[in-house]
Structures are given as C-alpha cells and as structure tokens.
N, C-alpha and C positions, 0 to 999 in steps of 0.2 A: 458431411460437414467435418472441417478439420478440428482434431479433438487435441487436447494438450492438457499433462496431468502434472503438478507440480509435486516436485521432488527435494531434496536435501540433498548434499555431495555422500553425507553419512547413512545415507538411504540406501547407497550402491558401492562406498568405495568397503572391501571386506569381504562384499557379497557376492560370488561369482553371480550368482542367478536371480538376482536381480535384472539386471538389464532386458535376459527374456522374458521375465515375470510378466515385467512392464510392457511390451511389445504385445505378446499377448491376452492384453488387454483389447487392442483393437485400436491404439489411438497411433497418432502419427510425430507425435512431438512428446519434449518435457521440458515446461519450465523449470530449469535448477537454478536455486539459490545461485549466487555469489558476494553476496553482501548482504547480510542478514541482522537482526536484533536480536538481542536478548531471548533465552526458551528456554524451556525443559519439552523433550519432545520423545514419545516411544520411538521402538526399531522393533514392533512385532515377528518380526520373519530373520534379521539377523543372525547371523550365523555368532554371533561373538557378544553378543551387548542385546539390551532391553529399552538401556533409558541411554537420552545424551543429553546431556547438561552444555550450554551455550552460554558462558557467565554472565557475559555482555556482546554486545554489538560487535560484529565483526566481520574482514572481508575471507571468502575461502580459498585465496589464493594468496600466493607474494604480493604483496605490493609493491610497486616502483621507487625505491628507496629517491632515485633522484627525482624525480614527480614531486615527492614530500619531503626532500630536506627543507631542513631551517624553520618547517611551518610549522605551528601551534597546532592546528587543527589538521589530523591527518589518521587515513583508517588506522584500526584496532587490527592487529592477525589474530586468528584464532589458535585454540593450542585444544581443542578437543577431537580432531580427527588428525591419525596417525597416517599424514600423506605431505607431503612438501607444496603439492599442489591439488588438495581436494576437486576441486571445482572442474581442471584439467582431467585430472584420474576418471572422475566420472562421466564427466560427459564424455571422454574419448571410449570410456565401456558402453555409452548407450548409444552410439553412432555405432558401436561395431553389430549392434539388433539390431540397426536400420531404422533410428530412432533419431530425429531433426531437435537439434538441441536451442534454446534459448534462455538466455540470462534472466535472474530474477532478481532485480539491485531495489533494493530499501534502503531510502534517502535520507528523508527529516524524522527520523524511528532512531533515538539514540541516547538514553540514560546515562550510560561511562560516560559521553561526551558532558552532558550538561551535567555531571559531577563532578567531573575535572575542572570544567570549562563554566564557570555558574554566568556568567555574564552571556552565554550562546543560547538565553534557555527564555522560553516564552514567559511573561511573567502578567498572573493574571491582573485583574481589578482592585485586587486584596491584598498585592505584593506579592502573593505566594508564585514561587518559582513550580517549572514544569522540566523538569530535566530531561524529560524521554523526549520533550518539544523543541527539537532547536529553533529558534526565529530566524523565520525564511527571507524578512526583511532585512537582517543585519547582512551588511556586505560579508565580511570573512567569511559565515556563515552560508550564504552562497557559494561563493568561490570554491569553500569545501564540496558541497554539493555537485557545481557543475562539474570538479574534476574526478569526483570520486565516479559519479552516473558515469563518464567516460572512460575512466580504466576499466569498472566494474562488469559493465555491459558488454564492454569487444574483449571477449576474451577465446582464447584459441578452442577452437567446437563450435563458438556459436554463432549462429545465423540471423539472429533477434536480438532482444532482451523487452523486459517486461518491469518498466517503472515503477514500485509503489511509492508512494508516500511521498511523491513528486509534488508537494504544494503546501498547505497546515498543515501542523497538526495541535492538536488541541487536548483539552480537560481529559476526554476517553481515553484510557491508557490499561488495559488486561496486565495488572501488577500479580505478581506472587503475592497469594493473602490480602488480596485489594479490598479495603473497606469504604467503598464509598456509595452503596446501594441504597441506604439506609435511608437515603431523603430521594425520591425521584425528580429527576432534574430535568425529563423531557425534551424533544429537539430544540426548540428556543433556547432555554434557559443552556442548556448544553453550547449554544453559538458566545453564549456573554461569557460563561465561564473560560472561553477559548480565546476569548478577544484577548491579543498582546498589550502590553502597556510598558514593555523595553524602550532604551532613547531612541530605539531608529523609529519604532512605530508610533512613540509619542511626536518627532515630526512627523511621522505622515500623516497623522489623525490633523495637525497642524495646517497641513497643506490645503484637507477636505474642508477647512474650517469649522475644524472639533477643538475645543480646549480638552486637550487631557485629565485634566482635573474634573472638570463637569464632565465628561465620559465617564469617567471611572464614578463618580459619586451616583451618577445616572444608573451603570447597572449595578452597584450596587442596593440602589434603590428597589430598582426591577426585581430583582434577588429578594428582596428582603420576604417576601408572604411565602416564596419557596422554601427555606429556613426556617420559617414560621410553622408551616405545617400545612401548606394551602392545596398541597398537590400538586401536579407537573405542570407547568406552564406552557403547554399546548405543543403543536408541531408547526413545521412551517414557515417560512418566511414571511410571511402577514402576521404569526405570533410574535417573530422577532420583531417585525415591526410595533406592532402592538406594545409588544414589551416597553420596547427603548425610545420608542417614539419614531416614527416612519424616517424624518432626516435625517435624524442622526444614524439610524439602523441603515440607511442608503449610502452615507456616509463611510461607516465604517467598510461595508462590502466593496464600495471603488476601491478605497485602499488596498484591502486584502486581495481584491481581484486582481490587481494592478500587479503589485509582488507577484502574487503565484504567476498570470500571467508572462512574466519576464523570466521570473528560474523557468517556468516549461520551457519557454524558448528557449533559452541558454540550455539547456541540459538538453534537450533533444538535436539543437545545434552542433555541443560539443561532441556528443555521441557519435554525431553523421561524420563531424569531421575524419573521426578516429576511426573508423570502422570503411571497409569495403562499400560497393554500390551493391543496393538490393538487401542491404541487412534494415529490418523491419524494424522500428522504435514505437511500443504500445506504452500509453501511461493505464493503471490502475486507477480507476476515477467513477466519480459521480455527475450528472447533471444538476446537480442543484449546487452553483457556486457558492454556497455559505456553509457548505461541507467540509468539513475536516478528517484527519486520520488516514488510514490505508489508501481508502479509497476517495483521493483530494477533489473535491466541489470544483468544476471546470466550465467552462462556458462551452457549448457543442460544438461553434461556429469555430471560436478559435481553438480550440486543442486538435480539431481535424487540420486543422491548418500548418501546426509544428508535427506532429503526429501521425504514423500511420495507422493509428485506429485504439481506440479505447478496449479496457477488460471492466465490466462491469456487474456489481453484484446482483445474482441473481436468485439467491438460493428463498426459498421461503413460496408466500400465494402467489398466484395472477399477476396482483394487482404492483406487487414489488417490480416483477418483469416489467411490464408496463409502465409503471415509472422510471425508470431508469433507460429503458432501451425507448419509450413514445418520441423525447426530445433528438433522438438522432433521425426517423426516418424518414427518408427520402435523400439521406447526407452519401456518402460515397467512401469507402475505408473500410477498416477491421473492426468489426461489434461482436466481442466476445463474450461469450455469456459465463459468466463464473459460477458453480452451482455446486457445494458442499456435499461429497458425497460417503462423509463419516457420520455414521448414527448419533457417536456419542457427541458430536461436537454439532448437531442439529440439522446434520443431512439428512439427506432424504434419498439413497440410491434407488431404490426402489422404486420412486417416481422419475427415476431419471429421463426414462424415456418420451414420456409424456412431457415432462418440464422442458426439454430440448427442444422437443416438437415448438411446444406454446413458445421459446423463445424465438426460433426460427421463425417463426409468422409475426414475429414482430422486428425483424430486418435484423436480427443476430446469426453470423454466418459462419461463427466458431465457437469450440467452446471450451471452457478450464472447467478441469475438477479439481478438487481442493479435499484432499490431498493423498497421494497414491503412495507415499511413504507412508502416513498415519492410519490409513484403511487397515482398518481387522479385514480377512481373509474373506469373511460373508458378505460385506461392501463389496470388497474387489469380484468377487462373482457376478456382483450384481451388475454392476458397472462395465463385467465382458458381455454380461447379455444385453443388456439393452443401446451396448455400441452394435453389438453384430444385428439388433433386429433396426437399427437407426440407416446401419449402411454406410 
C-alpha cells in the first residue's frame, strides 16, 4: 500500500540526512507543507535547532507578488526558515532519495488573517469573532482561497497536493494556552458554536428561510443548560437536530453544504488548471457534512466527483476507521487512511501494523502518518517495522 509521511520544509532543509532518514523508513512519498498555520513544532534530530516557532500562518515559498498586488487579502511569507524557497529546497532533497513529493496547503486555518482582516472571520451566535475561521461563504474570502490552493499546491517537485481545511472551520481551534475545556461542549453543541452569523451567511440562512435573528436566539437557547452545567449535549447529527429543532438544523446544513461545496469545486478546479495532467488533488475531510476544522464535513458523492480521493482520520479504535472510511465503499478514488504515529500526541505506532491492515479491509488503499518530522526516534522504528512487515 502506498505510504506518505508528512513533513515540514524545516524538517529537511539544514539536514543533510534527513531525506534518507525518511526513505528508509519504507514509504514512497511525503506530504510537505507549503502553506501552513500557526505552531510551535520540535526538530528532534536537527542538526542546528530543537524548536521552531511558526508566528502565524504562512506560505513556504515566494509568493507570486503579481498574483497578489493591490489585494487586501493575500499569503503571509514566512521568516522562520533560512532558505529563499524552503518548500523547493526541500522537496528537491527528497526527490534526490527517490522520494515522490506532494503539497500540504492549509486553506480556511488562519489567525493573522482574521486579526488584520476582522470582518473575514466566522462570527458566532453571541457576536464573538473567530479569527483563526475565515468565512468560507464571504466572496473575497473565497477568492483568497481558490488562488492561494493554486499557487500553493503546484509547486515545482510536486506531483500532488493534499488540501486541509478545504470547507469550515469552526469553534475547535488548538490555541497556545487554550482555555476552553472547562464546560464540555460535545459534537452538537460543537456544530452551533460553529454556525456563522457574518452578512453573507445572515443572507444565506435568508435564503433557506431562517430569520437570523430567530437562529441565533435559537442556539443560543439550545446552549443555554450547556453553560448551565448539564453536560455535553450528545453527538451526532440527530443531537444537532434535536438541539436546534430538525428544520431549522436542515436548514442551516443546505447552507453550509452549499458554500463548502462551491470552494471544493473552485479550489480543486483552479488547482487542475495550474498544474500538469496526472497531478493528484486529495482534500483532507470527513464524511459527515456538519464537520468542521482540518478535516472539513463533505458529502462522499460529491468531493469524489471534484477530487481525486479523500485523506481521512483514522488514528484511534475500530470503530472510528469504520466511520469515516464505511460511507466511501464501493466509490472509486484515493481513500487514505491517516493514522498518528507519535506517542505523545496520541499515536499509536505500535499498532500500526494492525490499524493498516483493519483499514485496508475497509477500502483504504493508502496511507498518512502523521508525523515523521515530529516522531521521537522509537516511533520512527516502529513505523520502519511494521511498513516492512506490511510490504
């Protein structure tokens, strides 16, 4: 099965021996960054450095200055890797291991943006703004997107790229010093906190004939025993239902499917434009369209349709595999299977080889590890053995 471990440009540019580190391992590709968010991230093996700090969001190459004159909304460069073109540097060192490189572009993942830009940024039930969320429904904010996924992704080395964050994003956000554990909020209540209430999605709630006003008073209603002290408000799409009232909760998801479904389109369109015949376009995604964050909530039917195949999460029991990979089989495409294979950040390499298996039997036909720059050395062991006993 073909295996792809993702990477950082700062993972290899520095490091002569990186690139074979990586190779053998046993896999035949790497997903690298090129457009990334906000981190603090180790270099365990580094010849130079330990820690790299990522201030904010940003692309790892030049940008196309005339691409982005005059526009408001246009990538951030980075200024933490000592290379003119990180992204180039690197991938042209892991092509020379005989290593098939593809783009890792992070779309609606973006803080500095809705800092600078506060009018781009999801804004909940309660007014509270979401800066790391830009809203996917406001045009300009689109328009950023499709052009950015298109420079980001064809970039010279690579033969792919690998969309995250291709659709919402919502309330979840892994802040430095994030305090928002303290009341659990559950996958429902998690979808209302996420619902926009910006002008473009106040008409579109318009359109589905939602009053905005009664939306918003609605979940905050739904809200109110969670606050209270009631405990999580269930999982599910029958909770959201439940929640907000079955209409209006149908309601809102036409909307939001609707938007996402148009940026997919448009972003895997502009992609293909830009790019050679036979370079591969995967989004990072979920089956269950009222998903938000990394991995955006998509309908199976259509993202295979813009899409040459999904990467989905699979790290954890059974029964997660199983949800996320049941709604594709019998479909036709890339079903990757993503499976965390850092200890401290709740991998499991150890089981790698077993978890592969169980996802292959359930029509995944490749697979991500996550992440082969941040693996301490006993992960990465683990991960050469159980590719060479996979084959």
């Amino acid at each position: 099965m073909k295996t792809s471990v993702f990477l950082y440009p700062w993972d290899v540019v520095g490091d002569p021996d990186a690139p074979a580190r990586i190779a053998d391992l046993g896999v035949q590709q790497v997903t690298l960054a090129s457009a990334y968010h906000s981190t603090r991230a180790l270099t365990p093996r580094h010849p130079a450095r330990r820690i790299v700090t990522a201030e904010h969001a940003a692309v790892l190459y030049p940008p196309d200055a005339e691409r982005w004159a005059g526009r408001a909304l246009r990538p951030y460069e980075q200024a933490w890797v000592a290379s003119d073109d990180p992204f180039a540097e690197a991938a042209d060192a892991l092509a020379g291991a005989g290593l098939e490189v593809h783009s890792w572009v992070v779309l609606a993942h973006n803080s500095r943006l809705g800092a600078e830009h506060p009018r781009t940024s999801v804004v909940n039930a309660y007014g509270d703004l979401y800066p790391w969320a830009p809203c996917i429904a406001q045009p300009e904010v689109r328009a950023y997107l499709v052009d950015l996924a298109a420079e980001a992704a064809v970039r010279d080395g690579a033969r792919g790229t690998e969309l995250e964050s291709c659709g919402w994003y919502g309330f979840a956000h892994l802040h430095a010093h994030d305090k928002v554990g303290g009341v659990g909020l559950g996958d429902a209540a998690q979808y209302l906190m996420s619902l926009c209430f910006c002008s473009a999605c106040r008409a579109g709630y318009a359109g589905q004939g939602l009053d905005a006003e009664q939306l918003g008073a609605a979940v905050r209603g739904a809200l109110e025993p969670v606050w209270a002290g009631a405990g999580a408000a269930g999982a599910g799409w029958d909770a959201v239902r439940k929640l907000l009232g079955a209409d209006r909760a149908e309601a809102t998801l036409r909307w939001r499917s609707q938007v996402a479904r148009g940026l997919q389109a448009a972003v895997a369109g502009a992609v293909r434009a830009a790019a050679a015949p036979g370079f591969q376009v995967l989004l990072h995604a979920d089956p269950s369209p009222y998903r938000c964050g990394a991995n955006v909530g998509v309908e199976p039917g259509h993202i295979l349709s813009v899409a040459d195949g999904v990467v989905l999460p699979c790290t954890g029991a059974d029964a997660v595999r199983e949800a996320v990979l049941g709604p594709f089989t019998g479909a036709q495409g890339v079903f990757a299977a993503n499976l965390t294979v850092v200890r401290g950040m709740g991998g499991s390499p150890d089981t790698l080889e077993r978890d592969a298996a169980h996802a292959a039997s359930l029509g995944a036909n490749q697979l991500r590890l996550y992440h082969a720059g941040l693996a301490p050395d006993p992960d990465l062991a683990a991960v050469a053995g159980a590719l060479s006993r996979l084959g």
